[in-house]
N, C-alpha and C positions, 0 to 999 in steps of 0.2 A: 425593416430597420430604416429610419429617418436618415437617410443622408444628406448634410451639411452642404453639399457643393449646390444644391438646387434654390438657396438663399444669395444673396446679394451681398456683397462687401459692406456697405453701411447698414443692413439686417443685421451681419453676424457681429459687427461692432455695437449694435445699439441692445442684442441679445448680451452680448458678453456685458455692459457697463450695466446694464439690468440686474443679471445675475451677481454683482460684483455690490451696487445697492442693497439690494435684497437681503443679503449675506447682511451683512453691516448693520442693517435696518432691523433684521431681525436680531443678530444678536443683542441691540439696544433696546429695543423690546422688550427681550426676555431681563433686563437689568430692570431695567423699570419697572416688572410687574415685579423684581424681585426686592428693591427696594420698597416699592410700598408696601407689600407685606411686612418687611424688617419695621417700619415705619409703625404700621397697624399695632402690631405686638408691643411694640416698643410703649407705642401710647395705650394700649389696653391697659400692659402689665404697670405702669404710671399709676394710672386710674384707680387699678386695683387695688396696689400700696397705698394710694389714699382712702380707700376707702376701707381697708383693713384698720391702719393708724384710727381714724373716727370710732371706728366701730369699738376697740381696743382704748382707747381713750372714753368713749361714752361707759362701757363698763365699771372702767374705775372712776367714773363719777358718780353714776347709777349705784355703786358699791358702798359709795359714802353714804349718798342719801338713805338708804336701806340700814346701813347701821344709826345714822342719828333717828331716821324714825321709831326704829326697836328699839332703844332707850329708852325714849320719850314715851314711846307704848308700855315701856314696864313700870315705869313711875306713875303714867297720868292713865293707865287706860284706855284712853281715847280711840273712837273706831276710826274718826278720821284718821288718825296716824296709823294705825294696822293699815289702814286704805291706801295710805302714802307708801307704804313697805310695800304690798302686793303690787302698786304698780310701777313703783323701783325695779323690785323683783322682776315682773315681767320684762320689762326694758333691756336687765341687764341677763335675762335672757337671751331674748330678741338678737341683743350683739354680742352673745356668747355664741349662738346658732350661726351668725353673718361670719364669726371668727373660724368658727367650725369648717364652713362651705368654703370657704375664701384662702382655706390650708388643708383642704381635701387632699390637692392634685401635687402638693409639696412635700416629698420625702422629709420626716421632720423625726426627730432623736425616738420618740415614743410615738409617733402617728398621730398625736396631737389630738388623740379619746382620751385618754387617761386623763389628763389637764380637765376637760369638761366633764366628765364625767364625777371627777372630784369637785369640781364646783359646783354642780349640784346636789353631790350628797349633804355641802355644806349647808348650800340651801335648805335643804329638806332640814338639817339640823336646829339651823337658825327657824325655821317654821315652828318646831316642837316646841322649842324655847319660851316663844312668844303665848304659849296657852299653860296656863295653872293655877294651884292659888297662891292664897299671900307668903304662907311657910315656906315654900320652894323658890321664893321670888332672890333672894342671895344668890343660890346655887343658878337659878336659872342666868342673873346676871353674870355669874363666870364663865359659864360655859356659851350663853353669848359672846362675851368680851373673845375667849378662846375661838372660837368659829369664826367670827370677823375677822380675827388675826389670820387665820390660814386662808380665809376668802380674800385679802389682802397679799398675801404672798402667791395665790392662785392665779391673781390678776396679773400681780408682777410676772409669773413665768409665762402666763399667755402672752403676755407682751413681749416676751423675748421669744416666744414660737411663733410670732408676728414677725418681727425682726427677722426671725433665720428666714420664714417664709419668701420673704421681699429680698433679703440678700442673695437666695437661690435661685428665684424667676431670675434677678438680675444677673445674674452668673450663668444660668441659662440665655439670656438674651443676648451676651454678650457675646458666650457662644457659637448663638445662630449667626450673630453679626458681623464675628470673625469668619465662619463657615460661607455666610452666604457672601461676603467681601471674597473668600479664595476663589470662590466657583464663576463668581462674574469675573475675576480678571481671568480665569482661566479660559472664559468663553470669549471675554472678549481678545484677548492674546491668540487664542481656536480662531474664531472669528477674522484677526487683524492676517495670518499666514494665510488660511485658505483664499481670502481676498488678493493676497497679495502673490499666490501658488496662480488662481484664477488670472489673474490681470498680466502676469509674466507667461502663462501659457496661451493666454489669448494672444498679447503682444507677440510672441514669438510664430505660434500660428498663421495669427495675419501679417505675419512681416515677411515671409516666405512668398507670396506670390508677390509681394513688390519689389525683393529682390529678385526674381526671375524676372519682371516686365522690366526691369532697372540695367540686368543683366544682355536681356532679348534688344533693349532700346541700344546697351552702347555696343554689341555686337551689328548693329544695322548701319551706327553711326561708323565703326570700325570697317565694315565690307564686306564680315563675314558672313557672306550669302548666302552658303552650300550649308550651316547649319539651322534645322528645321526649328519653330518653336511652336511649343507645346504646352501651354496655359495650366497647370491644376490651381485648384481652390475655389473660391465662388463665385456664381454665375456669370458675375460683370467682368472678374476679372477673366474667367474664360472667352466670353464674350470680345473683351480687349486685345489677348494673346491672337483668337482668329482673324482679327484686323492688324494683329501688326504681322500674321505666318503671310493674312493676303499681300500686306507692303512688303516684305520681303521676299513675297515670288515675283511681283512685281521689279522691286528694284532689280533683279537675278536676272529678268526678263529686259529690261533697257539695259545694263551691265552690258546682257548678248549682244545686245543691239548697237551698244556703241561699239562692243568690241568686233560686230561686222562690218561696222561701221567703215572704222579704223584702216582695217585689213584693206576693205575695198578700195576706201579711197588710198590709202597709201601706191597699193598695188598699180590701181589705176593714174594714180600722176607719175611712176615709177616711169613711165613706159614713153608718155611724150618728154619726157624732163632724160631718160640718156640719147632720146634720139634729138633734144635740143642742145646736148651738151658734144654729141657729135657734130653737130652742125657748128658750134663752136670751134670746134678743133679743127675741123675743115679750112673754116676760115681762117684761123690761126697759120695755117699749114699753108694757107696761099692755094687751095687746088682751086678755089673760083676767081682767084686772079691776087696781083700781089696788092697788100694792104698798106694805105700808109700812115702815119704814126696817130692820126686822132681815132681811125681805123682800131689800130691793134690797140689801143688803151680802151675802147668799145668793145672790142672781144672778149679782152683779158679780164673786165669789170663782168660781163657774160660768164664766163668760164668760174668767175669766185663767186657770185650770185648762185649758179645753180650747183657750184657743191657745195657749199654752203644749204642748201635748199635739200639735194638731195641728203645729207650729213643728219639732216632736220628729220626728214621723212624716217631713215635707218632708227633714226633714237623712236622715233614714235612707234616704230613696228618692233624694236625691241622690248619697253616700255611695257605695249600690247601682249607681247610674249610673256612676257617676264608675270605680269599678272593673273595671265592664262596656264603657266608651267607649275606657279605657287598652289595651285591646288592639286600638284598632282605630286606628291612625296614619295619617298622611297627610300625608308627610316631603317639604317644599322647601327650597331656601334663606330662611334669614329672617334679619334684622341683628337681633342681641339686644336692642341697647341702643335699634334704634326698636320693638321688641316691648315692653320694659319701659319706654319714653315712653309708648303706647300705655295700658299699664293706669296710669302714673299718673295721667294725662291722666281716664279713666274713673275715680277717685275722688278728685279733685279735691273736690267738695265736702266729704267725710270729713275728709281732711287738712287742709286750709284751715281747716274749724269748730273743730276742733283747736289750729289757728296750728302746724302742724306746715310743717319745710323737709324736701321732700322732692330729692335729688339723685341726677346718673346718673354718674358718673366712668367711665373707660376706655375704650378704642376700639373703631370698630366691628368688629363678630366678626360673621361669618355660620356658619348650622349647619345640617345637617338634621335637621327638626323640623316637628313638627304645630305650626301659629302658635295654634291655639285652646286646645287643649287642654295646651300651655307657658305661653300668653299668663292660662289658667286659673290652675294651680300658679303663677306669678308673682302673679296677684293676688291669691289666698291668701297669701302670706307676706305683701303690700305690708296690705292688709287687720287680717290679725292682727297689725304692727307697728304700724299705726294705732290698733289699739285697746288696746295695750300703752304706748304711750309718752305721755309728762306732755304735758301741756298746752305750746307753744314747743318743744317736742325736734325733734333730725332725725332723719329716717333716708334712712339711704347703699344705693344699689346699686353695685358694680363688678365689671365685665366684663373680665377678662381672660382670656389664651390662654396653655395651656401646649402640648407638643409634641400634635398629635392631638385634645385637648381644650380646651375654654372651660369656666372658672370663669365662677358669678353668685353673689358676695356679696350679705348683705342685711342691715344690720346698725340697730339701732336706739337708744336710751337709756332705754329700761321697765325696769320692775324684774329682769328677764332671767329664766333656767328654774332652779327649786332646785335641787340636787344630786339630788336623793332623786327628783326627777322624769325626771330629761337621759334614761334608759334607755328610758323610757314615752312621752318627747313624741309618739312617729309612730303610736301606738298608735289605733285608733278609738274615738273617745265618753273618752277619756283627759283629765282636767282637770286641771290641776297646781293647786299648793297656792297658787301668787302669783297672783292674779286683780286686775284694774283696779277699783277701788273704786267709780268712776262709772261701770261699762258695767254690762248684765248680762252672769250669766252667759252663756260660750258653749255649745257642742254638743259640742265636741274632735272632729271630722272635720274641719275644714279643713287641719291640719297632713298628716294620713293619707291625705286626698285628694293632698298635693301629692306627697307622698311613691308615691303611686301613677303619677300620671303622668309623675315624674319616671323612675323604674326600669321607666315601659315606653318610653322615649326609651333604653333600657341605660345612663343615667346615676344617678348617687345623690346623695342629699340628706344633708346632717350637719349637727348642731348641734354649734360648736367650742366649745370653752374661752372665758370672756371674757377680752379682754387685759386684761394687767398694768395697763396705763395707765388702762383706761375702768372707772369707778367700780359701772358696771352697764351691764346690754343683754345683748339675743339676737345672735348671732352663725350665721345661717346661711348653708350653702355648697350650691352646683349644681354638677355638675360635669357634663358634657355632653360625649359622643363623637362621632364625623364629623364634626369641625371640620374642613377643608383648609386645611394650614400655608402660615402668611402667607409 
């Protein structure tokens, strides 16, 4: 069996637009050869009514002549005019036989023998006629006159066995014309689906590995590293999928690297940075002698420097954590809205000192999820809401469910994200420009952690638009998968 995966992306496109011609091509071919046959018959059966008509018209002229000769033959004797009769006669023969042949193949009231057949008895009558002597010459002229007359109304009804003749090809032509008109659009309609069956299952066939290589790209672009990728479809695009499973062991492999990075160095400045920050305190404390005040403001500038420095260090090894612990889940049911009681409940005092109203709206949702490391990423946003919002402000969590997912709003009344920032907030160590005038600064990993834990739950986190109504505020969303519908 030929299998498909052993051809190339632009083969199995240039195969499919082939087949999809072909299809097309052929059925307009078959119209064509079926029109000019329609065509052929049409102008045959044309030809034929005229030549029938002549033939049917020469008779009844041929007819005439044959009776004025045999008059003129009874009066005058004349052989030339017997001469004239026989080859009257003949003639109108001739296109009694063409009338004969020409209405063979045409169902006609009597089969269109009897008509000539009679016409020739007359003939033979009119023949008789023409030889006797003087005494029978009266009698012969009536039964001439009589003869003529029926050879006269003989012609009239061939001519109207002519007519039906030509009215029935035509009624048969018209026939095949309606017949062969149904069958071409029916092929070409056959034709127009199967093309268009072909071109939507191609399209959908080859649209499949590009959404995989679409999918595999923004998974790399995203971090999720620990998923493998696995290319089907043809060649190149296999070919594609094993260069981006290689970038992706790769980037998995510098990921390590900086996450031992990290580690190292953190650990390793951990270690002269408290025994520098002892040595501050020493001298603060006066044990290597007393200090005097340009002294102690040198200390003191010491002492805020390195915890400030060390403060630095903790976020980064936290940071390091945080993205290291996200791939290790530990998924039950948990009710959202008592997970996010939970952490407000745990900074309670933050809020409070504040005089901030914190509330939970929506109902309970259950989900599966790691409760610490969700119940984490929630208190990171609840947190950086706190330290964003005025003195009396609220801020809102709500919980709701859509088909398969649960939404976790989290919205607050601070001064909200700039513009220039919204692209950067999930960013690490990333500080926007609106900062709380009475905090210090922060670190910008709280945002980026949560945003970690949240996309290893295969949920995501966004910062929306503020609404039209609310004068200012952050506006963040959770959206969370294996919900099981209420």
């Amino acid at each position: 069996m030929l299998s498909l995966d052993r051809f190339s992306f632009h083969q199995l496109l240039l195969v499919a637009f082939l087949l999809i011609a072909g299809l097309l091509s052929a059925a307009s071919l078959r119209g064509l050869f079926t029109i000019e046959a329609l065509i052929t018959q049409s102008s045959d059966g044309a030809q034929q009514a005229v030549s029938l008509s002549a033939a049917a018209q020469r008779l009844a002229e041929r007819s005439v002549t044959m009776e004025r000769a045999a008059r003129q033959y009874l009066v005058l004797d004349d052989p030339l005019l017997r001469q004239r009769f026989d080859e009257a006669a003949k003639e109108a023969a001739d296109a009694l036989n063409q009338l004969a042949a020409g209405t063979r193949d045409v169902e006609l009231p009597d089969g269109g023998q009897s008509l000539a057949a009679a016409w020739h008895r007359t003939l033979q009558t009119l023949r008789r006629q023409l030889s006797g002597d003087a005494e029978t010459l009266r009698d012969r002229e009536q039964t001439l006159t009589s003869a003529f007359r029926d050879l006269g109304q003989l012609n009239i009804e061939l001519a109207d066995q002519v007519r039906l003749a030509t009215e029935s090809r035509n009624a048969a032509l018209l026939e095949r014309l309606e017949s062969g008109r149904a069958e071409l659009a029916r092929q070409i309609v056959a034709a127009i689906a199967v093309a268009v069956g072909l071109a939507l299952a191609f399209g959908i066939w080859l649209a499949r590995p590009l959404k995989r290589l679409e999918a595999a790209i923004v998974g790399l672009g995203e971090n999720r590293l620990d998923q493998a990728i696995d290319m089907r479809g043809p060649a190149d695009v296999r070919q594609l999928g094993r260069r981006l499973e290689w970038l992706r062991l790769r980037l998995a492999e510098l990921d390590d690297d900086k996450a031992r990075f990290l580690r190292h160095v953190s650990h390793e400045l951990k270690t002269p940075l408290a025994a520098l920050r002892e040595g501050v305190a020493l001298l603060e404390d006066g044990v290597t002698g007393t200090l005097n005040e340009p002294q102690r403001e040198v200390a003191r500038i010491l002492r805020q420097n390195t915890a400030v420095l060390q403060g630095q260090i903790e976020d980064l090894l936290r940071f390091n954590t945080a993205a290291f612990d996200a791939r290790r889940l530990v998924r039950r049911p948990v009710e959202l809205t008592a997970l996010i009681a939970e952490q407000i409940e745990a900074q309670k005092l933050q809020w409070q000192a504040r005089k901030l109203k914190v509330t939970v709206t929506g109902w309970p949702i259950q989900a599966e999820v790691d409760a610490e490391k969700l119940g984490t990423a929630l208190g990171n946003l609840l947190s950086n809401a706190i330290r964003f919002s005025p003195i009396g402000g609220s801020i809102v969590f709500t919980v709701s469910q859509w088909p398969g997912r649960a939404r976790i709003d989290v919205i607050d009344e601070g001064p909200g994200v700039a513009a220039a920032d919204r692209a950067r907030v999930f960013e690490p160590f990333f500080r926007g420009e609106r900062q709380p005038p009475d905090a210090p600064r922060g670190s910008g990993i709280g945002l980026s952690i949560v945003q970690e834990l949240v996309r290893a739950h295969d949920g995501q986190i966004d910062l929306l638009m503020p609404d039209e109504n609310a004068a200012s505020g952050a506006h963040f969303r959770i959206e969370l998968p294996h919900v099981p519908v209420r």
